[in-house]
Every structure is written in C-alpha cells, then in structure tokens.
N, C-alpha and C positions, 0 to 999 in steps of 0.2 A: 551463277556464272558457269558457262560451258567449261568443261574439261578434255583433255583428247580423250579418256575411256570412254566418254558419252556417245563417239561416233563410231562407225566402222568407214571405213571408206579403201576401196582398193580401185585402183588404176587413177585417181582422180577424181572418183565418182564415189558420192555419199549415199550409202548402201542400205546404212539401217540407224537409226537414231535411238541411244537405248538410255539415257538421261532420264533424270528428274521432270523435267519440264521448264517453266518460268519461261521466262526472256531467255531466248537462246542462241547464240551466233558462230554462223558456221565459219569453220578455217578458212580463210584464205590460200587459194590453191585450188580447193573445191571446184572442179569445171560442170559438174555436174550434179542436180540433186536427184538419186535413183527412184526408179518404180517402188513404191510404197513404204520408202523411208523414214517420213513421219507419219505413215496413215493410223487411226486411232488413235494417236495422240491427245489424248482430251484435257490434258495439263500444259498442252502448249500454250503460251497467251501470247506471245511475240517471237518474231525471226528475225534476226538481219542477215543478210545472203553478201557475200561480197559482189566483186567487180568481176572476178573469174569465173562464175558459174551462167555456161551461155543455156543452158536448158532444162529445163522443171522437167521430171519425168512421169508416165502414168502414178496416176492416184497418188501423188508423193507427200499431200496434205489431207488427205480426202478424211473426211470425218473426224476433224481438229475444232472442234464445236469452242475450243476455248480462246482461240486465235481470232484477232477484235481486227488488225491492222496490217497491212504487208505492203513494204512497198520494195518492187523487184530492182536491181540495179540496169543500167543504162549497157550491158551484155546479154540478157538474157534475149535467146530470139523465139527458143519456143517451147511452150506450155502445154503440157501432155495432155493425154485424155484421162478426164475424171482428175486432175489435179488437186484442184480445191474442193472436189462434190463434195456439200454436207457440211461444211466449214458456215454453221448457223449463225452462229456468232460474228463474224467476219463482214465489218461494217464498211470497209474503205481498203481499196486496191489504188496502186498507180501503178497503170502498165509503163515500161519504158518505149522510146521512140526506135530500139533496135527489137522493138518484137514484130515478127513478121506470121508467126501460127497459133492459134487457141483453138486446140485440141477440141473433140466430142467431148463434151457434159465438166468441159473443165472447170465451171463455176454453177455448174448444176446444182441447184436445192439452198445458195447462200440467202437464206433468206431475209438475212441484214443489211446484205448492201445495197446502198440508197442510189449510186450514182455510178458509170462506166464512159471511159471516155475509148475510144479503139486507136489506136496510134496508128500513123500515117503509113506504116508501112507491112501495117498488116490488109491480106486481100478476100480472106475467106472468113467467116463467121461457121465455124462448123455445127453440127447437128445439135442442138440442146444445150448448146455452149453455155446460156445463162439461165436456162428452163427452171422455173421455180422461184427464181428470187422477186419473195416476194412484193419486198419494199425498194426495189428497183425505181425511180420517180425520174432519174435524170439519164439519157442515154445519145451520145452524141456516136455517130459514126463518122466515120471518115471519108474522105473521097477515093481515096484506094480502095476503100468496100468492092469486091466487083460478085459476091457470093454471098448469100445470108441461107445456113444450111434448115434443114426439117425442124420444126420449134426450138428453133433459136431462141425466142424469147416468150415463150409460151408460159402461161400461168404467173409474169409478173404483173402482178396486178396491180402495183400502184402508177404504172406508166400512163403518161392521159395524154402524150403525144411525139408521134417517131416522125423522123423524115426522113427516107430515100435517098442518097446522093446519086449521083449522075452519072456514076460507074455503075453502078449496079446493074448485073445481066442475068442473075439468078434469085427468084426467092422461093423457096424452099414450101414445104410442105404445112402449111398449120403455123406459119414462124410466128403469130401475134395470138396463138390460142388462147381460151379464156385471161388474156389481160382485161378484166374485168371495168378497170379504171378508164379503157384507151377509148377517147374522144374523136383522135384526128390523126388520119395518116396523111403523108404530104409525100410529094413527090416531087424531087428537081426536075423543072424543063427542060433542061437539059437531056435526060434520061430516055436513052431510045430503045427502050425494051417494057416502061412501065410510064402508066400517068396516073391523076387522083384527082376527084371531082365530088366534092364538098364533105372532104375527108375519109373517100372510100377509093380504096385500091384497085385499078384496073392495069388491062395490060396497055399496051400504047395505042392503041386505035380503035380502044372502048370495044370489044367485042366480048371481054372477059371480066366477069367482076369476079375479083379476086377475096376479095377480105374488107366487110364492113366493120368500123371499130363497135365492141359490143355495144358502148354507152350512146349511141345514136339512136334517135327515137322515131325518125323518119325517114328513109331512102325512097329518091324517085331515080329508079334506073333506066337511063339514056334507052331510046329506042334502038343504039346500034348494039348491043348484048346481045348476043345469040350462045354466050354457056355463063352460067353460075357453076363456080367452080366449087372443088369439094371442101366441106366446112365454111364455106362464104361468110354465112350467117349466123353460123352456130354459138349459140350461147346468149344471142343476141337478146336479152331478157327484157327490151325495152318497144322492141319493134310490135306494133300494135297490126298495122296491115301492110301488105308488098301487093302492087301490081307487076306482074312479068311480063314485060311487054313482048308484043305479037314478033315473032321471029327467035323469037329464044327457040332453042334446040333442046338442053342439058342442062339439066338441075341434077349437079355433082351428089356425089354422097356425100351423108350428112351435112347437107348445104344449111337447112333450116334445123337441126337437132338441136334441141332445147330452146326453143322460142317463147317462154313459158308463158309471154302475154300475145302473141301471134293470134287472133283472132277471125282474119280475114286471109285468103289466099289468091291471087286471078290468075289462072295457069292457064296459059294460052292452048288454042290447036296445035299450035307448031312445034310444040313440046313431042321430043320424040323420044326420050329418056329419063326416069326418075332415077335415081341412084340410093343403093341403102341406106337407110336411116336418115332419108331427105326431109322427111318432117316428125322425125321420131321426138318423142314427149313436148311434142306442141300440144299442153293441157289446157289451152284454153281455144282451141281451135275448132268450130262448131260445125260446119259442112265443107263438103270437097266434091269439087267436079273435074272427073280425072280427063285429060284429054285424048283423045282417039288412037292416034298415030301412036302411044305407046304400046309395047307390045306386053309387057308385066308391069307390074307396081313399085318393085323393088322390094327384096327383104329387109322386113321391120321397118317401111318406109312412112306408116303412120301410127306403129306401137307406142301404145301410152297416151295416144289426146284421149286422153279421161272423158272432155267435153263432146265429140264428135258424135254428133247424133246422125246425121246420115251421109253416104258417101253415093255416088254416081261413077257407076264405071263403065263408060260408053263401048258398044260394037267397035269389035278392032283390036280388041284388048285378049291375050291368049294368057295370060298367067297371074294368077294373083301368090304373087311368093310367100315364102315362109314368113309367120309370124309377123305379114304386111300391118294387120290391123289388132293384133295380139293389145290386150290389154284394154281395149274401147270400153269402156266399160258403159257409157251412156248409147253409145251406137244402137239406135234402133231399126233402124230401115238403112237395107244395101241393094242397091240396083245390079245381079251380075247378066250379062248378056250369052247374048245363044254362040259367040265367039271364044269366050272362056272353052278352055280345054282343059285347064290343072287348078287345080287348088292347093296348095303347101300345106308343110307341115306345121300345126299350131296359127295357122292363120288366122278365124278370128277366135284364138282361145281370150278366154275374160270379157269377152263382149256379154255382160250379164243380160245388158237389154233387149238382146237379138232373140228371136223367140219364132221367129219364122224367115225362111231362106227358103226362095226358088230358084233351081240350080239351070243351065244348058243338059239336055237328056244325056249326052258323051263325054261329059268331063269327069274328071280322075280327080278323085276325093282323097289327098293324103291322108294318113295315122294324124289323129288327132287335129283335123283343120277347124270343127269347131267342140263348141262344149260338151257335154253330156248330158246336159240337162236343158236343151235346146227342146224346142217341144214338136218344132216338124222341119224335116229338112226333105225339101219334095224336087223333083227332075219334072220338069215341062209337058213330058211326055206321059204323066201319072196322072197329070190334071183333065 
C-alpha cells in the first residue's frame, strides 16, 4: 500500500516516485505525472492514476519491465515522449477517449502488448510511438488518424494486417518496417491521399508504390508506377522475382534491401535513379542489367548478393559508387564502359571471383575499389 513518503510531488505534479514498488496508487489531486518519475522502476507491477491527472509526462514509466497492465483514466489527454519505452512486460493498455497526443517512442520497445485501439480524438501517431512491440497482433485506428509519424509501427511483427482510415494525409517514413508477420495493407476509398491494391500501399493515383507487406510472395506492379519509394520492399524475404514496369523513374533507397530470396530483377530503360542500398544483401540474386539513363549505381546499391555472378553496366553510366558491389563474392564477369569516369571507394572489395577488369583509359580509380589480389586490372588503352 502507497504512503505519502513514497512520493514527492510539488505544484501538483508527481516528481519522483521513491516507494517499495507493488500495486501502487497515486493521490488524488495529482494533475500531473512528471518526466521520469517512475522510470526504472522494475518493481512496479501495477498503477492506478486518478481522474485529476490530465498528462503522463517524458519517460515517466520507461523501463518498468514489471508493470503487466495500466489502464489511464478518462482525463488524461497527453502521453509524453518515451513514456512507456521498454515497459517489456506491459501486456494491455486502454487509452481513454480524452487523449488527444502519444508522444515519440512513447510505447516504444513494449514488446508484450498484444493489442492498441487509438481513441477518436487522437490525430497524430507520432514517430516510433509503438516501434518494437513485438507481439502487437491487433491495431485498430481511428478516423481522426490524420498523421502516422516515421516507424510508427516498425518491427511489430506479429501484426498480419493494418487499414488506413480515410483521414489519413500523412504516412511517415518506414511506418510498417520489418513487421515481419504483415500480409495486407488496406486502404479506405475514401482516402484522397493514399490507395491499395492487393494489399500493397500506394499513393492515390498509383504513381507511388509505397510499402509491400513483407509476407507477400508475389507483386505485379501497375503499369502506372513511375517511383518505388525508399524501403518499398525491404525485407521482403518472400518475393522471389519483380518486374518494373516500363516508365518507372526511381527505385528509392533501400527499396529492395534484404530480399534474401529476390532471384530475378527487370529494371527498365526508364529507370533514371538507383538509390543506396537498393538491392543491398539480395543473396540470392544472380545477374543484373543496369539501365542507361542512370548516371551512378548508388552506394552499396548491390553489397552482399553473395549469388551475383555478372553485372552489365551499359554506356551512359559515369560512377560506380562506393562499395556499390562490395562483398559479390561469386561476381565473376563486370561489363564497365568507356562512359565510366569514377570508380569509389571499396567498390568491388570481396568480389573473390573477379580476377580480371577492363577499365575506360580516364577513369579515376579510388583507394581500395578493388582487392589486392585481383590478378589484372588493365585501361583499354594498354590493350
């Protein structure tokens, strides 16, 4: 049983929690529970918060691994940042219907809670607000949603399907990152900023593919796509081949990173942009024909296909960047052209297979672009 010694609290506001632990319940009066008042608490195992306290403050729970349940009163409107982070243990929340804000990473890392419902009067999802939790399986949003911040719900992985409501005008950066489990994104028709087409995220007028769920084993993307956006695909451990159809522009960075069964690629002419780490540790990925119109490769844009035995990099092409093909280790035959001008640094280091490179007579050979024990690396003009 709490005691008044156990708290400190000045102006109203609960400052520092310095109790035994157990079941614990704050004063009534309490308007406030302050920045890091219970944090590390790991003998907490329950709260009951009264009706007077309208706001959770930064990290006021963070790292209370022993706290199983909380359920906030029908005053609270808003939840700090990093509130709950790390609160492992912490199987079941019920937000009330006067919360209107949930902070950056405020239930970041709960990796017990199973289920999140967002109350009607909250509008913004902020950055990484639930990133981590991993046994996240049930997640309903609201219609007020109008904002889902940068990996909002990145790395829940038990989640197998989200739906979009029809406010919604912002999603954020990575917000579905490796949820490993996620099947189906859906979209309300309503929704005039975003649509979804057999469970894959675009913007509203199909020009943008935004985020395929990882657990999909085959996408045919609409001929109207002209950018794959950055992380699109990533993680995507199931996707065996993509055709890009003709008009695509932009393959984001790290669109295709880690496609670990990715085997086949068809990268159009109209492809004018690869972006970093676009098909980084695609290890089962066996040739690539890059297209024209780009003018570099992108750094570490195919580091780590272990599988990749030869690449084609057509006229047109001025840069092959840093550590674009680092780690090929099968890579035996590279086509570079008399357009190449730069070679980066660490480009193809760990290419064990490569054993002879014929370079453009003018290009600039960074510190270390290949191995050492490479057996001829000759200029056009030697030949």
């Amino acid at each position: 049983m709490s005691t008044a010694n156990d708290f400190v609290i000045e102006k109203n506001i609960l400052t520092k929690y310095r109790g035994p632990g157990g079941n614990v319940t704050v004063p009534y009066g309490v308007t406030g529970i302050g920045s890091g008042a219970f944090a590390w608490c790991k003998s907490l195992t329950g709260i009951t918060i009264p009706g007077s306290v309208t706001v959770i403050g930064w990290e006021a729970f963070k790292y209370c691994e022993g706290l199983s349940e909380i359920t906030l009163p029908n005053s609270v409107v808003s939840i700090g940042r990093e509130s709950f982070h790390g609160c492992s243990g912490l199987r079941c929340v019920s937000l009330p219907d006067s919360l209107t804000d949930i902070d950056h990473a405020a239930f970041k890392d709960c990796s017990s809670l199973a289920d999140i419902t967002i109350p009607a009067n909250v509008t913004t999802i902020r950055d990484q607000a639930f990133y981590g939790c991993l046994s996240l399986s049930e997640l309903t949003l609201s219609d007020s949603v109008t904002n889902i911040g940068n990996r909002a719900f990145a790395y829940c992985r038990a989640l197998t399907d989200v739906t979009i409501p029809a406010n919604v005008a912002r999603i954020g950066e990575d917000v579905f990152g490796e949820c490993s489990s996620l099947k189906h994104i859906k979209v309300d028709e309503k929704n005039s900023h975003y649509s979804s087409r057999e469970g894959v995220l675009y913007n509203k007028d199909f020009t943008v593919l935004i985020r395929c769920p990882i657990r999909l084993v085959s996408v045919s993307i609409p001929g109207t796509v002209t950018s794959i956006a950055e992380s699109a695909f990533k993680s995507c451990e199931w996707l065996v081949d993509i055709v890009i159809p003709d008009g695509a522009a932009i393959i984001g960075e790290s669109a295709f990173d880690s496609c670990k069964r990715l085997r086949s690629v068809s990268i159009p002419d109209s492809v004018a942009e690869i972006g970093d780490m676009a098909f980084k540790d695609c290890k089962c990925l066996i040739s690539v024909d890059l297209p024209g119109e780009i003018m570099g490769t992108g750094q570490w844009a195919f580091a780590g296909c272990e599988n990749l035995t030869k690449v084609t990099i057509p006229e047109g092409v001025e840069i092959i960047d840093d550590c674009a093909f680092l780690g090929c280790r099968r890579l035996r035959e590279v086509t570079i052209p008399d357009s190449v001008i730069e070679i980066g640094n660490w480009a193809f280091i760990g290419c064990e297979s490569l054993r002879h490179v014929t370079l453009p007579k003018d290009v600039t050979i960074y510190e270390s672009a290949f191995d050492a024990d490479i057996t001829q690396v000759s200029k056009r003009d030697d030949l």
